[in-house]
C-alpha positions in Angstrom: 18.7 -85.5 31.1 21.3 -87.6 32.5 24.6 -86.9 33.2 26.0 -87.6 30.0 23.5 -85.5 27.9 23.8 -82.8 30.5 27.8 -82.4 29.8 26.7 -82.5 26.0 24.3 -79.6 26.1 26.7 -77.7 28.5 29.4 -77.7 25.8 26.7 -77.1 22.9 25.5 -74.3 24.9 29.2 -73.0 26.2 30.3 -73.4 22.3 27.1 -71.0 21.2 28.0 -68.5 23.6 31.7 -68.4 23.1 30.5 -67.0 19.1 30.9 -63.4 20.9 33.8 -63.6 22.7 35.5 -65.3 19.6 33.9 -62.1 17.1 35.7 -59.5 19.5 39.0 -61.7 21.0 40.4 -62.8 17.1 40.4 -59.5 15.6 42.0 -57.4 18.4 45.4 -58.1 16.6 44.6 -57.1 13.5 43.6 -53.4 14.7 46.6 -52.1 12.9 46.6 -54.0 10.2 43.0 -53.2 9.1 44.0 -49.7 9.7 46.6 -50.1 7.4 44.5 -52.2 4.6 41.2 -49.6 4.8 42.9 -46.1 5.4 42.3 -45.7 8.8 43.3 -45.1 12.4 43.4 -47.4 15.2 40.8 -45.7 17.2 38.4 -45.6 13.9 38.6 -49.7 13.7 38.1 -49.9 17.8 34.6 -48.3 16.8 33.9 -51.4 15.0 34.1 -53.1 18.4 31.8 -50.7 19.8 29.2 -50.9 17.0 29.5 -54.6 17.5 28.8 -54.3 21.7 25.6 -51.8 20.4 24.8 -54.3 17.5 24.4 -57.4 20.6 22.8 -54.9 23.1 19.9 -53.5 20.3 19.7 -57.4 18.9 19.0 -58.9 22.5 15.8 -57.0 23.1 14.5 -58.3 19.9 15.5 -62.1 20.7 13.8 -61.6 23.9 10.3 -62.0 23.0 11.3 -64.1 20.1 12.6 -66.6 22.2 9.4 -66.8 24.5 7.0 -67.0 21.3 8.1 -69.5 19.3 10.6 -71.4 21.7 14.5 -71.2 22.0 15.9 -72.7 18.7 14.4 -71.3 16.1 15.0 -67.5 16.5 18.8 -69.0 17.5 19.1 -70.4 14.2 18.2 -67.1 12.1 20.1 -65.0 14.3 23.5 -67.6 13.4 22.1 -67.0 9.9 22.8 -63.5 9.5 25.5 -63.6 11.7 27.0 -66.0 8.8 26.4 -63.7 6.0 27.4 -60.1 7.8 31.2 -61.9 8.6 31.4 -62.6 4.9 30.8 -59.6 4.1 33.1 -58.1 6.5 35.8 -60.0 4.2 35.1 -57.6 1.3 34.4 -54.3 3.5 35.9 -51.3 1.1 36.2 -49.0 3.9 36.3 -48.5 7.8 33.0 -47.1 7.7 31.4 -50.5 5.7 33.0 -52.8 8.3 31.7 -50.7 11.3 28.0 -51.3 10.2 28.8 -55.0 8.9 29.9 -55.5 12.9 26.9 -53.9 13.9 24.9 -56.6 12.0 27.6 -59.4 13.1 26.5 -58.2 16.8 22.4 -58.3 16.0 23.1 -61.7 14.6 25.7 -63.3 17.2 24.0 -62.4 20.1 21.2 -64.3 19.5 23.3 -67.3 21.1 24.0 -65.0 24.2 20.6 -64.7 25.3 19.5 -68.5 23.9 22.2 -70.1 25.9 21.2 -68.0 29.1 17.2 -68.9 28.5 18.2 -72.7 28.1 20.0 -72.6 31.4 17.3 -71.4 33.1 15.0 -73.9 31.4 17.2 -76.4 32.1 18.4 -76.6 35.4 16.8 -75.6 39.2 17.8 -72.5 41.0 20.8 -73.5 43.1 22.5 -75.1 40.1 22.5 -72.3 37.7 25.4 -70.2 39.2 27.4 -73.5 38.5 26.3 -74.1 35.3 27.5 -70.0 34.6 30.5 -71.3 36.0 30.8 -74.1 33.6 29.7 -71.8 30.6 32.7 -69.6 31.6 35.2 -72.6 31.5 34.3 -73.4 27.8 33.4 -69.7 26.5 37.1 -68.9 27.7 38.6 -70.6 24.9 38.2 -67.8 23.3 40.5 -64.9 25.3 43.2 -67.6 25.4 43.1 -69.1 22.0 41.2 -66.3 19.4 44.0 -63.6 19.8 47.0 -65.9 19.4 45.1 -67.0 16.3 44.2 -63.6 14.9 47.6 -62.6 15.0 49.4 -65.5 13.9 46.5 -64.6 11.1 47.6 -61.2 10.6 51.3 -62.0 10.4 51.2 -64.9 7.9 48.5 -64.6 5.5 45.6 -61.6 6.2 42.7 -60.0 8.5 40.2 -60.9 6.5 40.6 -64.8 7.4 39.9 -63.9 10.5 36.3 -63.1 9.4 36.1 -66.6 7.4 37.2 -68.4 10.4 34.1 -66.9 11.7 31.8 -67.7 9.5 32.6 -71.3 9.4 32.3 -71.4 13.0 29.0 -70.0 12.8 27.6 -72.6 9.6 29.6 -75.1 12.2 27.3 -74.0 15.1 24.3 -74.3 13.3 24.7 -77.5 11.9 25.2 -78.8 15.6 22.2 -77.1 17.2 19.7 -78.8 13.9 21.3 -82.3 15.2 21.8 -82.2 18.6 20.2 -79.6 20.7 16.7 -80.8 22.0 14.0 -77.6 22.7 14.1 -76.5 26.2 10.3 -74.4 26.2 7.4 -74.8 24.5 6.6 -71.8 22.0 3.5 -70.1 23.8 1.1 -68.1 21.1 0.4 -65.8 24.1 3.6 -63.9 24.3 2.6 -60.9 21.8 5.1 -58.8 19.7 3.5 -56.0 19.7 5.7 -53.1 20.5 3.6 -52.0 23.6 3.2 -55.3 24.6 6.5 -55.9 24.8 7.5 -52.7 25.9 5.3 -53.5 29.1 6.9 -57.1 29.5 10.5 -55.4 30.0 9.1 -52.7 32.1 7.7 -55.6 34.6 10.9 -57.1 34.9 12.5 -53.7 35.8 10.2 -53.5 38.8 12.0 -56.4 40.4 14.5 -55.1 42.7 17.0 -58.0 42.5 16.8 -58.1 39.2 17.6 -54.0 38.8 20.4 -54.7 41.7 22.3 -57.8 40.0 22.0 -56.5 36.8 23.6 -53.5 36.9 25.8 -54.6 39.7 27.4 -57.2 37.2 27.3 -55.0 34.1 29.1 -52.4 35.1 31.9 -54.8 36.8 31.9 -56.4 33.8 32.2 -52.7 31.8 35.7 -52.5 33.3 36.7 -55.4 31.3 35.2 -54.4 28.0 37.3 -51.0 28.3 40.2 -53.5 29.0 39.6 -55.1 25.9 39.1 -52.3 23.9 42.3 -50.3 24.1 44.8 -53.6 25.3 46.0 -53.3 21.6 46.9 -50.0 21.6 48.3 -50.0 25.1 50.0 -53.1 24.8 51.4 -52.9 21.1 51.4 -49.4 20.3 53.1 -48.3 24.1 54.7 -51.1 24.9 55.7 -52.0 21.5 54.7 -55.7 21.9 54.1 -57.8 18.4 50.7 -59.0 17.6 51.8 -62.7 18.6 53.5 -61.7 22.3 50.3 -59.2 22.5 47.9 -62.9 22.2 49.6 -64.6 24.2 49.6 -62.1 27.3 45.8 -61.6 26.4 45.3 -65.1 26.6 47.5 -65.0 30.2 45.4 -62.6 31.5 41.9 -64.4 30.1 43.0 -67.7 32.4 42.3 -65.6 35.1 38.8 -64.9 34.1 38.8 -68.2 33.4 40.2 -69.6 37.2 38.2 -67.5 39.1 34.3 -68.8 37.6 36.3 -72.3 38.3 37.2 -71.8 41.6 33.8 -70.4 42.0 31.8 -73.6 41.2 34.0 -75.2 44.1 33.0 -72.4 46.6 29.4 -72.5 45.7 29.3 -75.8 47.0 29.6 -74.2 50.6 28.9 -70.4 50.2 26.0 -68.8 48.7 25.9 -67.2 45.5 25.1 -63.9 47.2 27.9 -64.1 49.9 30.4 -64.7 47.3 29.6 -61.7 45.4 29.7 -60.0 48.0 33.1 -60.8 48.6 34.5 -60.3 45.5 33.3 -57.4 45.0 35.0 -55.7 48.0 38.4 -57.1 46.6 37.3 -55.6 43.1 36.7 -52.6 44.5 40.1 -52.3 46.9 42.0 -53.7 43.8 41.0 -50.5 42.1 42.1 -48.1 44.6 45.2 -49.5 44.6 45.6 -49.2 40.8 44.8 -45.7 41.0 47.3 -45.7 43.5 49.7 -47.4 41.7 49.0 -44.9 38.5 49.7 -41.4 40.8 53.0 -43.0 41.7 54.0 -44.1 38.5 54.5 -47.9 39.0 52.5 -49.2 36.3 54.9 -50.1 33.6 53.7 -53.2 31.6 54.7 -55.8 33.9 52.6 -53.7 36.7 49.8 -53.5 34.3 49.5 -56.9 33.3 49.6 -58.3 37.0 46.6 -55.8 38.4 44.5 -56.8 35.3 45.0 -60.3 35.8 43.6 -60.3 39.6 40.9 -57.8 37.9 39.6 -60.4 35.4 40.1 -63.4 38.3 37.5 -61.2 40.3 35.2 -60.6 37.2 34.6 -64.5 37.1 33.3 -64.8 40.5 31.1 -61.9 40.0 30.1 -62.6 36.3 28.8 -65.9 36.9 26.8 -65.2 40.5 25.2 -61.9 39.3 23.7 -63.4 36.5 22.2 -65.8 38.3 20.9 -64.0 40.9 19.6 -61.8 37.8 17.9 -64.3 36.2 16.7 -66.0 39.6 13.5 -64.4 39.9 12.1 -65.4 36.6 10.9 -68.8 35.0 8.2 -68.9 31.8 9.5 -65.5 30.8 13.5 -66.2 31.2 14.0 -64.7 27.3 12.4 -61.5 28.0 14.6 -61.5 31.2 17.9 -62.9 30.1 17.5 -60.1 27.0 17.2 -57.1 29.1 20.3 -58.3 31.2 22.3 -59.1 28.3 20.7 -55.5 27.0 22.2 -53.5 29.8 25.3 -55.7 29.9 26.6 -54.8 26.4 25.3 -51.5 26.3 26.8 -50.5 29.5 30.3 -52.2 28.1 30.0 -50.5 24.2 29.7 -47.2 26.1 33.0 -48.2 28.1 34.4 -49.2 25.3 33.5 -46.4 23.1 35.0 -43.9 25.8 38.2 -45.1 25.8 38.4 -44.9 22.0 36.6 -41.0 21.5 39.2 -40.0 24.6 42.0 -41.7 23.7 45.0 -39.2 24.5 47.8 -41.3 23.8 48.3 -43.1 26.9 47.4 -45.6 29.4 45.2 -43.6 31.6 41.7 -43.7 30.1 41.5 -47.1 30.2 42.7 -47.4 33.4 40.0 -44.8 34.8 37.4 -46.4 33.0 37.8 -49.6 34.9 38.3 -47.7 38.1 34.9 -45.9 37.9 33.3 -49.1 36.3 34.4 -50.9 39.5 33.2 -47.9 41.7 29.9 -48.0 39.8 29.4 -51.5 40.2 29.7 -51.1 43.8 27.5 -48.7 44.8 24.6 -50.7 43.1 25.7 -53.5 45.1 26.0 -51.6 48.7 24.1 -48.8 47.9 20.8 -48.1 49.8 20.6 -51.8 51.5 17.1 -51.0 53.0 15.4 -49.9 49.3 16.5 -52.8 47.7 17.4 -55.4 49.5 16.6 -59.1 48.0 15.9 -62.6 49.0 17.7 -65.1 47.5 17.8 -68.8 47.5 21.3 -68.7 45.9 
């Protein structure tokens, strides 16, 4: 590819994988309004968001082998297909229940451009530029924390939730329409890769045997965990504690997203001099510290909103060093089978974050300080997989 095609597919690719941020960013708004509209609770809806994290986590290890067997668009394409039909449907969901399941099947169907646009990366492009590339996926896939919950809620306050979920659709038919026309096939489909369950049930289990794999993988996941309990109870912290409208909610969840956003930026520049591995390194230390000092903050009763907003800010500017680098090194290890692989880390990733997300919704107790905890501990978990017992798994790394 030259350089021009190569910015093409980057944005093709970044557009794809931005499909799930959009699907959980747009609808945070409208939590209370879809309460309202099915009968519900708050905490009821927020299980739609953790039905949808199960929905991509389940869907991922069924793309995996997909993806290797009969190459990388194909399986892409029928995944945007029911991903299409399951947001209509969400339109006309009677009940909280209905639209729970429907974002299950959104999730199976949306995550499909996850793991593709991981696989075509590492189809794409040699080792020491696929931490940049991340980095560049980042940039364009954060459109979506800035501009989907301004969008939702302007939604919710001038016409109804339920365009929210058309808006999504037509993205999806959108995407699709783009990847017949303009995205080339990165691998050759290989007849070899079976689908038998035990087959593939022994393809994952080979790529849990490599130790940089295991490390980066659940190193990133459960970093990344903290944010997913972030974004599961901002609403109700934000709007229903702090009384902030659906609009002023966007727009500081769209503040705090450009630090996601800044940090994978400012990490392409430093990966120009650093190594992937040094840099995560780094930032994970000052993950970690920031935590303590939230938990600090929290026994001595500084963290109004203004507090909040500021230590979740530098939280998320941390996550987009460490995103980006992990998943990387993840995914550095492995070349003919980088479906299976970029599955199983996209597996863990989401499941690890629905069950963050899910426990900040069952323990909800009517303030601040579950989700606060959660992101602690996900921070103190993400840590020790990092540092943790050096000398077992320690890893060689060319990034």
């Amino acid at each position: 590819m030259n350089q021009s095609e190569k910015r093409q597919f980057i944005w093709i690719l970044g557009a794809i994988a931005a499909l799930g941020p959009f699907s959980i960013d747009m609808y945070l708004p409208a939590f209370g309004a879809i309460a309202k509209s099915l009968g519900s609770t708050n905490a009821q809806v927020a299980l739609s968001l953790s039905s949808y994290f199960i929905g991509i986590s389940v869907g991922q290890l069924i793309y995996g082998p997909l993806l290797d067997k009969f190459g990388r668009k194909p399986p892409l394409i029928v995944g945007l297909s029911l991903y299409l039909i399951s947001a209509i449907a969400c339109v006309a969901a009677p009940n909280v229940e209905t639209l729970i399941a429907l974002r299950f099947i959104m999730g199976m169907g949306g995550c499909a451009g996850m793991v593709a646009s991981r696989a075509m990366v590492r189809d794409s492009f040699e080792t020491k530029e696929m931490a940049r590339v991340f980095s560049t996926l980042i940039l364009i896939m954060g459109v979506a924390p800035i501009v989907a919950p301004t969008m939702g809620g302007l939604l919710v306050q001038e016409v109804s939730w339920h365009y929210i979920f058309w808006i999504l659709a037509i993205f999806s038919l959108a995407l699709t329409f783009v990847i017949f026309k303009l995205i080339k096939e990165t691998s050759t489909p290989n007849a070899s890769v079976s689908l038998q369950p035990m087959a593939v049930a022994k393809n994952y289990w080979n790529i849990l045997k490599n130790k940089q794999f295991v490390k980066y993988c659940f190193m990133g996941s459960f970093a990344m965990a903290g944010m997913f309990a972030y974004i599961a109870d901002s609403s109700f912290v934000f709007m229903d504690l702090y009384g902030y409208s659906e609009f002023k909610y966007g727009w500081f969840f769209g503040l705090n997203a450009l630090g996601f956003i800044g940090g994978s930026q400012l990490n392409r520049y430093l990966l120009k001099t650093n190594k992937a591995i040094t840099l995560t390194r780094f930032f994970m230390i000052a993950l970690l510290l920031l935590a303590i000092c939230i938990a600090v903050f929290l026994q001595l009763q500084w963290l109004n909103d203004i507090w909040l907003l500021g230590t979740i800010f530098f939280f998320l500017t941390f996550l987009g060093f460490i995103n980006p680098n992990s998943t990387a090194l993840a995914l550095e290890p492995f070349k003919s089978n980088a479906g299976i692989a970029s599955a199983l880390l996209g597996f863990f990733r989401m499941l690890i974050g629905a069950a963050s997300s899910a426990a900040v919704s069952i323990f909800n107790n009517g303030s601040q300080n579950v989700m606060i905890y959660t992101m602690i501990g996900c921070s103190m978990l993400a840590a020790l997989f990092l540092f943790g017992g050096n000398k077992s798994v320690s890893v060689k790394s060319n990034l």
